[in-house]
VEXDREN-2710 file (C-alpha; in Angstrom, 1 decimal):
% VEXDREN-2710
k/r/px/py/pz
1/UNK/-32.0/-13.2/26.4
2/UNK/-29.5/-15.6/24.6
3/UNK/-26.4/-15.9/26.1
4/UNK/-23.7/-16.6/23.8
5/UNK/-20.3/-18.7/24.1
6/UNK/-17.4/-17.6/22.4
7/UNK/-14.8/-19.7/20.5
8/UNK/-11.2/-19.2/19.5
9/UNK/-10.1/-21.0/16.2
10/UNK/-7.1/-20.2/14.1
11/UNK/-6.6/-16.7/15.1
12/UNK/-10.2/-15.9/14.3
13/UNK/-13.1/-15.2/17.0
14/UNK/-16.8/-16.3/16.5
15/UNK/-19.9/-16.1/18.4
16/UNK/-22.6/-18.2/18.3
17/UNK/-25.6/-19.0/19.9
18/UNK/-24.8/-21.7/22.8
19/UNK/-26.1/-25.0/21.1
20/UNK/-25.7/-23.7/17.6
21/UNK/-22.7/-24.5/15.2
22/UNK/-22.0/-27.5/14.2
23/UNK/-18.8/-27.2/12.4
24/UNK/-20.1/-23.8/10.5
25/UNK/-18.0/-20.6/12.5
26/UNK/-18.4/-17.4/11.0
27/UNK/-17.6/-14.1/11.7
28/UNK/-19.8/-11.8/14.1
29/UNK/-20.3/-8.3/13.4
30/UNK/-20.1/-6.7/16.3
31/UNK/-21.5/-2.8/16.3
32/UNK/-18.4/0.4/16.9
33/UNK/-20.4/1.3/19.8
34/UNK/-22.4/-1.1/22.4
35/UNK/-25.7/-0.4/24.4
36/UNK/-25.6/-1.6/27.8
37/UNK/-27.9/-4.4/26.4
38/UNK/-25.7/-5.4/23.8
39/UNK/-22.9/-5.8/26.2
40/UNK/-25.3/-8.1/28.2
41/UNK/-26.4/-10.2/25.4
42/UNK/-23.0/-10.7/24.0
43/UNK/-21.5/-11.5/27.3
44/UNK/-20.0/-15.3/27.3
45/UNK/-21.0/-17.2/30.1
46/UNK/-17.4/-18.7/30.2
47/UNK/-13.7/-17.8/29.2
48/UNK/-10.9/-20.6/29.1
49/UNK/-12.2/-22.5/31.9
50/UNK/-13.4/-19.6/34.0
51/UNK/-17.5/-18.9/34.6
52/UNK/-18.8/-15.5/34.4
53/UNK/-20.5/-12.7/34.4
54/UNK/-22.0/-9.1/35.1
55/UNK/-20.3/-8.4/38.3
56/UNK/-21.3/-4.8/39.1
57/UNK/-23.7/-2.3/37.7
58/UNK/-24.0/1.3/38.0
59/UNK/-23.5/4.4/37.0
60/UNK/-20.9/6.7/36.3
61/UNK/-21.0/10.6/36.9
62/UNK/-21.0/11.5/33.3
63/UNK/-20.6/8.5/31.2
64/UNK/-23.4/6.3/31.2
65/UNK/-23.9/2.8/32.7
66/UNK/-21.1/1.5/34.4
67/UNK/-20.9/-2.9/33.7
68/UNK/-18.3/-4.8/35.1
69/UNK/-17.7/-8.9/34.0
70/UNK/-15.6/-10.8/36.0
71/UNK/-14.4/-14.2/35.3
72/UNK/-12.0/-15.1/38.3
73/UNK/-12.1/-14.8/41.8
74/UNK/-9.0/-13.1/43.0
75/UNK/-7.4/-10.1/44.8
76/UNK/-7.4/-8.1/41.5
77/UNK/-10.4/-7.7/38.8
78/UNK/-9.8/-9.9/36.0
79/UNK/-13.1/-9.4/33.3
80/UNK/-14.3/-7.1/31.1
81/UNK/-15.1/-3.2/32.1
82/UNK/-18.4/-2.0/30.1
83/UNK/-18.7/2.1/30.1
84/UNK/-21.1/3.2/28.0
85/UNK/-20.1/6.5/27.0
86/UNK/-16.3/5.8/26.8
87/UNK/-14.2/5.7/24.3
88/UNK/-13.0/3.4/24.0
89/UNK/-15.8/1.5/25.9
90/UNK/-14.4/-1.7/27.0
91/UNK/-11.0/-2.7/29.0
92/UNK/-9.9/-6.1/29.6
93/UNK/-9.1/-6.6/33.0
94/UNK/-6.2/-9.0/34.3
95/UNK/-4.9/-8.1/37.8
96/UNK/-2.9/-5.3/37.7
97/UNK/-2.6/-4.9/33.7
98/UNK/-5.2/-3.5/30.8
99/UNK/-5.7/-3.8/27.2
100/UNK/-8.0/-1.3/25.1
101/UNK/-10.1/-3.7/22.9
102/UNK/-11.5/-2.1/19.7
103/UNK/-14.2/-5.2/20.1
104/UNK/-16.0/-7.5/22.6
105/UNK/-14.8/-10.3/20.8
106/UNK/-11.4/-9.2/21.6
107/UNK/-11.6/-9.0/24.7
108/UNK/-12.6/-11.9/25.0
109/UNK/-9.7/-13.9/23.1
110/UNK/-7.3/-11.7/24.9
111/UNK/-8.5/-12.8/28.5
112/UNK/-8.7/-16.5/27.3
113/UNK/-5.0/-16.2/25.7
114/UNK/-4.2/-14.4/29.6
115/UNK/-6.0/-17.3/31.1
116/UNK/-4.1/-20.6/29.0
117/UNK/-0.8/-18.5/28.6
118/UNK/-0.1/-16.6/32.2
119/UNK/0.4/-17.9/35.7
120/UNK/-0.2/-15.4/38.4
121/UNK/0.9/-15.4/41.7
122/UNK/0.0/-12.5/44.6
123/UNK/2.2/-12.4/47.9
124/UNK/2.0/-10.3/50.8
125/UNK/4.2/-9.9/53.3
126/UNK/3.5/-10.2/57.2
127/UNK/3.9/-6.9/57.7
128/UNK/1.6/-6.1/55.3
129/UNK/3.2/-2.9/54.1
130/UNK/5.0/-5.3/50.7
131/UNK/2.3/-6.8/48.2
132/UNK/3.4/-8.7/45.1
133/UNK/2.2/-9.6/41.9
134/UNK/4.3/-11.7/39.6
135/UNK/3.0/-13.0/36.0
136/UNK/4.5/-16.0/34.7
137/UNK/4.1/-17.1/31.4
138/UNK/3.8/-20.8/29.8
139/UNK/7.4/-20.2/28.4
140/UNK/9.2/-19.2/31.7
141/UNK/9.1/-15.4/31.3
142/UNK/8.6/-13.8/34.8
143/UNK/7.7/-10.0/35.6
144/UNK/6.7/-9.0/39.2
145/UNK/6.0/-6.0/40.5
146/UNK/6.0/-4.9/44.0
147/UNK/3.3/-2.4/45.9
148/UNK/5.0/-0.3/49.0
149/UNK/1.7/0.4/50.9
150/UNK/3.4/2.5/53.6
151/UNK/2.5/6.5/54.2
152/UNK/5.3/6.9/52.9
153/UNK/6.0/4.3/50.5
154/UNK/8.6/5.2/48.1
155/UNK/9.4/2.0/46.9
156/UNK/8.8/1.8/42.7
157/UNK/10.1/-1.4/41.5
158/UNK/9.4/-4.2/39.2
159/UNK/11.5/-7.1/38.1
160/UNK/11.5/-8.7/34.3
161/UNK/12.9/-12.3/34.3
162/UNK/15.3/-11.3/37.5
163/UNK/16.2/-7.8/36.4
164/UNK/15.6/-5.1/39.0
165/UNK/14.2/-1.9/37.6
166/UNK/13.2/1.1/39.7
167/UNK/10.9/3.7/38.7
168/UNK/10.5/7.6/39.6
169/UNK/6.7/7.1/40.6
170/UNK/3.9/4.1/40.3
171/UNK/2.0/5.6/37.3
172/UNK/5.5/4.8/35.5
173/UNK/6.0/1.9/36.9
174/UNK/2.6/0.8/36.6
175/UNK/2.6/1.5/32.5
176/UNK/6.2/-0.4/32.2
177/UNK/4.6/-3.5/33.8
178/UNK/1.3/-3.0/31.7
179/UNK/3.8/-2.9/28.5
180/UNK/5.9/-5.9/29.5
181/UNK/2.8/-8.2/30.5
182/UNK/0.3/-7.0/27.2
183/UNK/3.2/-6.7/24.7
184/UNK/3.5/-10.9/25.5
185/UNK/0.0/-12.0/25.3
END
């Protein structure tokens, strides 16, 4: 098996076998639809400055393999999520937001934009009832959210650069955040 490192140039996404290139980058073709092998073989062994790799495998009820490629330790997954019978197949993972690849290869240059362009910090309080997450960007723009992890928790809230916004529920929440952090990188 060849691993293979991915580089970012100009917009433009390559893979090539690790040692190979010298100065040549051209485009990889990348199948509409990986095999769990595929997925493996194309996996980079680092993104940014993170190392890498298959995480989790298993199976899902009634989609296939299940691969899961994680590239920092923290609380929350940040990788790549590998179903096999999904569509779509893939989701970049990065703390509490997603992003629906159509590729591997981007994927891959959207977790290593996340990685040079996003600081992110996660707080919990002593009580352990309050948990934050706030993503700050290289330019200054802040969003937290907050987690109420009570029985009955009814707390929905997330901030954007200061500004308080409160939600009905955490699914809506949770997308407004999503929006806010993916529309950036």
């Amino acid at each position: 098996m060849k691993r293979r490192t991915y580089l970012s140039t100009v917009g433009a996404s390559v893979a090539l076998p690790v040692g190979v290139g010298g100065g040549v980058l051209s485009e990889l073709e990348e199948p509409d639809h990986l095999t769990p092998d595929e997925f493996r073989n194309r996996l980079p062994e680092q993104i940014g400055n993170y190392e890498g790799g298959i995480t989790h495998a298993g199976e899902t009820n009634s989609s296939g393999e299940l691969l899961i490629a994680s590239y920092q330790d923290s609380e929350w997954p940040v990788g790549i999520q590998y179903i096999e019978e999904n569509d779509p197949q893939l989701i970049a993972m990065m703390h509490c937001t997603h992003h629906y690849p159509e590729s591997l290869s981007e994927a891959v240059n959207r977790l290593s934009r996340f990685f040079s362009e996003v600081d992110v910090q996660y707080e919990q309080l002593r009580d352990g009832y309050l948990e934050y997450i706030t993503y700050e960007f290289s330019d200054g723009y802040r969003v937290r959210t907050e987690y109420d992890l009570r029985e009955n928790g009814k707390e929905n809230r997330a901030w954007v650069n200061g500004e308080l916004y409160e939600f009905s529920d955490q699914i809506e929440r949770n997308e407004f955040v999503n929006e806010e952090v993916q529309s950036r990188i």
